[in-house]
N, C-alpha and C positions, 0 to 999 in steps of 0.2 A: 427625582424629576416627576413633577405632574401628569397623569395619562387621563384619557379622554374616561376612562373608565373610574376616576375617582370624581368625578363631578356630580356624579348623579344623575345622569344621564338615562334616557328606558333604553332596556335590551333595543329595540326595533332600530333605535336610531345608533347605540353604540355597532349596531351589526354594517349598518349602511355608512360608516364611517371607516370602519375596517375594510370595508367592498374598497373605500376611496384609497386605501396605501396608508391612513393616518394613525398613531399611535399614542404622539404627545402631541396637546395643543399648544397651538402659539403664545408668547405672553398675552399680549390682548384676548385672547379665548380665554385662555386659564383663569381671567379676572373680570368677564363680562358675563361669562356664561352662569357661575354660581351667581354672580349679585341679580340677572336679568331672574333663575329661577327662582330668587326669597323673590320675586316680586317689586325689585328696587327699579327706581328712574337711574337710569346710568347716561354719563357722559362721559366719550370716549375719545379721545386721541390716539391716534396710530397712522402709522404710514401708510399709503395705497401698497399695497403688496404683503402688507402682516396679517389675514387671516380675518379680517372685521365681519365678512359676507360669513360667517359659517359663524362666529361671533355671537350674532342674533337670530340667524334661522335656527338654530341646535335646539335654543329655549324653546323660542314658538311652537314647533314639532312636538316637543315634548309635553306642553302645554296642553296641545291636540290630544295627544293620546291618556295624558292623566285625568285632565277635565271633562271630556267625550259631553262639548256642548256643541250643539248642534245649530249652525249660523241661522240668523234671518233672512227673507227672501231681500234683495238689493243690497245685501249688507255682507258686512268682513267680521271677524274676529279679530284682525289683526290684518294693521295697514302697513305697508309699506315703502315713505316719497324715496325717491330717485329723481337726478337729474335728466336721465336720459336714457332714452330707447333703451340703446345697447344695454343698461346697465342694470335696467329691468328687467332685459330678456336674463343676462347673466344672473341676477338672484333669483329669477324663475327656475332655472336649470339648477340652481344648486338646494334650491325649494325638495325638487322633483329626484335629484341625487340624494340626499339625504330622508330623502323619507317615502323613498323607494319599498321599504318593509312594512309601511303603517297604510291607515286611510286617511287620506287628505283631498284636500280642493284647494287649487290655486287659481288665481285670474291675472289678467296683464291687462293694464289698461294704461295707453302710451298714447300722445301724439303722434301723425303721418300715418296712423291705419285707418282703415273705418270702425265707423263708432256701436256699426251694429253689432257682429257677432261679440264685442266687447258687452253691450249691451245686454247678447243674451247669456252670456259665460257667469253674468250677476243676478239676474232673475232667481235662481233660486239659494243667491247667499253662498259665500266662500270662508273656507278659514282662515288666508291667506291674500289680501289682494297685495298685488306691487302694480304701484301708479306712477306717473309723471304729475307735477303739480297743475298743470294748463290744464289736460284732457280730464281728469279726474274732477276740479269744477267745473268744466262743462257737462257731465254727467252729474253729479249731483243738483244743478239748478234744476236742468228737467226731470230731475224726481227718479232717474233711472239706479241711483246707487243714493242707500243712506250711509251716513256714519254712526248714528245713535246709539247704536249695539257694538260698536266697537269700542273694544278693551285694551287693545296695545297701539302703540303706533311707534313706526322707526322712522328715523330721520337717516336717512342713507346717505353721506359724501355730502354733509351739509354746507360747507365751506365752497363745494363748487354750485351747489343752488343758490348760494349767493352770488357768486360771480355772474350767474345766470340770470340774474334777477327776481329770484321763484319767492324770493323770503315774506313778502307780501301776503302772496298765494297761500304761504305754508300760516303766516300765521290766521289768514279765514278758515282756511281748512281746521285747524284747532281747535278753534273755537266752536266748532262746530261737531265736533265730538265729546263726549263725557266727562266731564272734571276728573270723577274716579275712575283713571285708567295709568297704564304703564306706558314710560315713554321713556324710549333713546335714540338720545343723538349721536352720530356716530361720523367722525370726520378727521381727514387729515393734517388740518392747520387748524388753530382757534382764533381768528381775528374779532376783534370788538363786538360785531353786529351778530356772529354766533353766539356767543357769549351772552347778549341779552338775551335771544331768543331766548337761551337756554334756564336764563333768568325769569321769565317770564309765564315759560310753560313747562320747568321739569320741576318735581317737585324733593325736595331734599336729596339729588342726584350724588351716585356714588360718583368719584370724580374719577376715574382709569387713566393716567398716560405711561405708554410705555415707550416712548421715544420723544425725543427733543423736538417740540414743534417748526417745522421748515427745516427740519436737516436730512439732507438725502439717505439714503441709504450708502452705509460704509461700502457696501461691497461693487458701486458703480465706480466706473473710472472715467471721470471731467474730464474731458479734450476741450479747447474751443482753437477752430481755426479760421484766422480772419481773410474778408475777400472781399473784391468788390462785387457790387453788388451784379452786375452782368456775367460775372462768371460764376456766379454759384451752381446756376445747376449743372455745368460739366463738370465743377468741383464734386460737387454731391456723386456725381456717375462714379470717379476716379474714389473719391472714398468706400462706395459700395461694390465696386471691383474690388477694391487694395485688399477690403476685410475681407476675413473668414467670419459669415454670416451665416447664424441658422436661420433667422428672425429678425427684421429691421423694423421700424414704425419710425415714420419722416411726419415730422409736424411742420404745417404749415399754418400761417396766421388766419387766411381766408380759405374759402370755397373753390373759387376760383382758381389762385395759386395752387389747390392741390390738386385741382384737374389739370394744371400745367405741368407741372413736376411731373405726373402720374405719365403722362403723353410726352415726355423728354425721355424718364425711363424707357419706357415699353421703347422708342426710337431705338434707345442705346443697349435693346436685348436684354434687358432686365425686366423680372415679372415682377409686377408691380399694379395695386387695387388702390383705387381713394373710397376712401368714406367721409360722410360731412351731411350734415342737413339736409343737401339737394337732393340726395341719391336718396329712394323709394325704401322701404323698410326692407322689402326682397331684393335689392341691392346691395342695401349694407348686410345683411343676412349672408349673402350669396358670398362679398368679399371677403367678411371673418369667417365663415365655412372654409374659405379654401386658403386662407392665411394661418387656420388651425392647423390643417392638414399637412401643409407645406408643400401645397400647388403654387401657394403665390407666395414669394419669400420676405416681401416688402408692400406694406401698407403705410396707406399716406393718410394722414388723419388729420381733420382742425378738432380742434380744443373741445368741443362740443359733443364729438363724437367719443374722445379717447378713453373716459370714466369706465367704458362695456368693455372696452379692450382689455381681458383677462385671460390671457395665454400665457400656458408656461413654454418658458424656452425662447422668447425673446430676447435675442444676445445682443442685438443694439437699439438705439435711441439714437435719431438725429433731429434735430432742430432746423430745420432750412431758414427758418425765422425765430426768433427769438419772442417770445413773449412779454407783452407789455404790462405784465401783474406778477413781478418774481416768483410767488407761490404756485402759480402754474407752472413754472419752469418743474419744481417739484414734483407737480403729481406727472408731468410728461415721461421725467426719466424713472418714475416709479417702474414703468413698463416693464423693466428690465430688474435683471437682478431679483427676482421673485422667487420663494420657497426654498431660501438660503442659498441660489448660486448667484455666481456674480455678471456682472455686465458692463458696457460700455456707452457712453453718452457722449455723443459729439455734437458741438454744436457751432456750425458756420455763420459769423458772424460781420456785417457789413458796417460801414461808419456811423449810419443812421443807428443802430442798434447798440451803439459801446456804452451810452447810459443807460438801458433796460440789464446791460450786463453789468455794468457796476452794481445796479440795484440787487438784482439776481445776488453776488457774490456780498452783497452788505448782511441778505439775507440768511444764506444759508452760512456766513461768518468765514468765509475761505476764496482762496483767490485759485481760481480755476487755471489751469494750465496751458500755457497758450503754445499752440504749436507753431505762431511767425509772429511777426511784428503787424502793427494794425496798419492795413491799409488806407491811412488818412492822415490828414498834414494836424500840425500842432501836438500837445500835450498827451495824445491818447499816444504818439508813438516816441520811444525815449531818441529815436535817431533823428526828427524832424526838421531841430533847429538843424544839423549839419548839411542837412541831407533834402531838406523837403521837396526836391524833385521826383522823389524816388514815393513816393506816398500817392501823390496829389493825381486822377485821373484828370482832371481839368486841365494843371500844368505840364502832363505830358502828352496830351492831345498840341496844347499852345506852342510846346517846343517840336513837334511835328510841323506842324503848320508853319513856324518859324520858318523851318529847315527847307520848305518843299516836298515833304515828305506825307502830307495829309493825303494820298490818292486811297483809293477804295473806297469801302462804304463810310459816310457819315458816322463820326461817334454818338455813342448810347448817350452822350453829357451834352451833347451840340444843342438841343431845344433849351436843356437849362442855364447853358452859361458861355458858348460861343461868341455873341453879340459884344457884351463887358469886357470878355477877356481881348479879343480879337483890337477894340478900340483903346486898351490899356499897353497891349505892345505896339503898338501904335505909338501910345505918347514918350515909350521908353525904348525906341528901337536899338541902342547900343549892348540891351541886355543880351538879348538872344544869340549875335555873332561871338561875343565873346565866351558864351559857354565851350568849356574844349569837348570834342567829340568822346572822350574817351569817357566823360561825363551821363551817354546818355541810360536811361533807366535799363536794369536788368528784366524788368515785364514788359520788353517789346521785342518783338522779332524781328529777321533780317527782313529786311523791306518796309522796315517804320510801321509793321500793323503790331498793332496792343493788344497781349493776350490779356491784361489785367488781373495774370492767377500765378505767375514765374514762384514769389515769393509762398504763397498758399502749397502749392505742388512742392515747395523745397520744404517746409511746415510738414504737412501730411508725410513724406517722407521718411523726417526725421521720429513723426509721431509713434507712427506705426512699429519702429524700430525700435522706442522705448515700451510699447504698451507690452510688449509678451507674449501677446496671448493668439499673436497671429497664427492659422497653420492649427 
């Protein structure tokens, strides 16, 4: 087996690797790191969670201390795009762990801080910078940061700067540095428009994959349990009690949503952090601080934010929403399951969502496990034709109403479809008396109020009892 010490690595950094616990590198280490120090353009595939960050800082560092050139004032030796804050800060810190032994200079220059003391961190030239694509041109137009003198550039998690829209950004930024330089791309998935870039600006790239692109990591374990959509987040509460959790991270689609979720938790006596765009750099700082630590057990994250989220020990993955770009769904439950143990991914799933999860399961070529029947009428559920009262939140609101039995609050479906349904038993009033009583749904309670979760909660249940790993 390959050890970090047959690479060719300098003492200074094999020492600061040993400080870390490590001995053998990952596959993707073991075959980036020799082609990055001949000097090659590499293109890399691997999953979020195999080692990529250490990958291509190992080289750089060692670069540092063989070549002992000495940077320009506004300038790198060696650039490094990232999608995102967190993700920056994270290869800052592994920047400054691994070359703990040597002498080095790094810089961070990110959106949401200010631009000064970024400004003066570059004045007198680094070996190292790690950027975001936005802030870093806006520092270069005003003349505060060149590229000219830079020799390497990494393309970090390029597949999500796409998603993000950076690839524009990334390829001015290129052009704008040196033909004769070293360049890798390094990314989770390889969709079309990576692929050109890669064409465009690597030059005779060693090609690396060490895993199937879009296929999760074996060691996660696919739940998905379906719900409506009003009762998800007391489902979410009941699933984060039920587990034995060291570590959770709850994705949510927007900003918004995960400040809600975040303030339902904390209600329900769960310690629980959002991070997301809105929140201030010493906010998101402050929640992955104490998400490390395991002062906060649960962290709520949109998509934007999750790339930084690099902790070991993350033993769940939940989706409160599902994602509308399958390949996210991917790098989500990467969270988990990192530096060979394994993890769980659950993901609550409402009617609106059952075609992002077809896609999701087209993509990674397997059919995820479902812990109930989908809560919605027609084809998604195989009991519908027999049964479709038992699905349909609309039709068991209409069969309340029928009954007399509509008192309490107004249903969560009453703006969308009250009006239609209400003037359609109308036109067919012989249906509803003849339903026999013994007929009516199992997600409602004595007194005709709708939990809209009976089936979900008997799912979860049943889930928990096959997973194992409870306890």
């Amino acid at each position: 087996m390959t050890q970090f010490t047959d690479l060719g690595l300098t003492k200074a950094i094999l020492r600061a690797v040993s400080d870390e616990g490590y001995t053998n590198p990952t596959p993707i280490q073991a075959q980036v790191i020799p082609a990055m120090l001949a000097g090659k353009d590499v293109l890399g595939t691997a999953q979020t969670g195999t080692g990529k960050t250490a990958s291509f800082v190992l080289p750089l560092l060692h670069r540092i201390v063989d070549e002992k050139l000495r940077p320009r004032e506004k300038s790198c030796g060696a650039l490094i795009l990232v999608p995102t804050r967190e993700l920056a800060a994270q290869v800052v810190d592994n920047i400054r762990n691994y070359g703990r032994h040597m002498k080095h200079s790094v810089a961070m220059v990110i959106g949401g801080a200010k631009a000064g003391p970024q400004i003066q961190a570059m004045k007198r030239g680094v070996d190292i910078l790690v950027a975001t694509p936005g802030r870093l041109e806006d520092l270069v137009s005003t003349g505060d940061i060149r590229l000219d003198a830079t020799q390497t550039v990494i393309l970090d998690e390029a597949d999500q700067m796409l998603d993000f829209g950076f690839v524009p950004a990334i390829r001015r930024i290129l052009k704008k540095i040196p033909a004769a330089r070293q360049t890798a791309l390094l990314s989770a998935t390889m969709p079309p428009a990576i692929r050109s870039l890669a064409d465009d600006f690597l030059n005779q790239p060693e090609e690396i994959s060490v895993a199937k692109v879009s296929k999760p990591i074996e060691k996660i374990q696919q739940k998905v349990i379906y719900s409506a959509k009003t009762a998800k987040r007391n489902l979410l509460v009941e699933v984060l009690n039920a587990e034995d959790i060291d570590r959770a991270v709850v994705f949510t689609r927007t900003k918004h949503g995960a400040n809600k979720v975040t303030q339902h938790l904390d209600k329900a006596g769960l310690s629980a952090a959002a991070i997301h765009g809105n929140k201030s750099q010493n906010q998101r700082q402050l929640a992955l601080a104490g998400f490390r630590s395991g002062k906060i057990k649960i962290l709520v994250a949109t998509d934007i934010a999750a790339r930084g989220i690099d902790v070991d020990g993350v033993s769940h993955v939940v989706n409160f929403e599902l994602p509308n770009v399958p390949e996210v769904y991917v790098h989500r439950i990467g969270r988990t399951a990192r530096a060979g143990k394994s993890g769980i991914a659950i993901s609550l799933v409402e009617e609106t969502e059952i075609p992002y999860l077809r896609d999701i399961q087209k993509l990674i070529g397997e059919k995820i496990e479902a812990a109930n029947d989908p809560v919605v009428s027609g084809e998604a559920n195989d009991n519908s034709a027999a049964e479709p009262s038992r699905n349909t939140p609309n039709q068991r609101n209409q069969r309340n109403r029928g009954r007399g039995r509509g008192r309490g609050k107004p249903s969560a479906d009453k703006a969308q479809g009250d009006k239609p349904q209400q003037a359609q038993s109308k036109s067919r009033p012989a249906k509803g008396p003849k339903r026999p009583a013994s007929k009516k749904p199992a997600s409602r309670k004595q007194g005709g109020r709708r939990t809209g979760d009976d089936s979900a909660k008997a799912g979860l249940n049943r889930m928990f009892a096959n997973i194992g790993t409870k306890g």
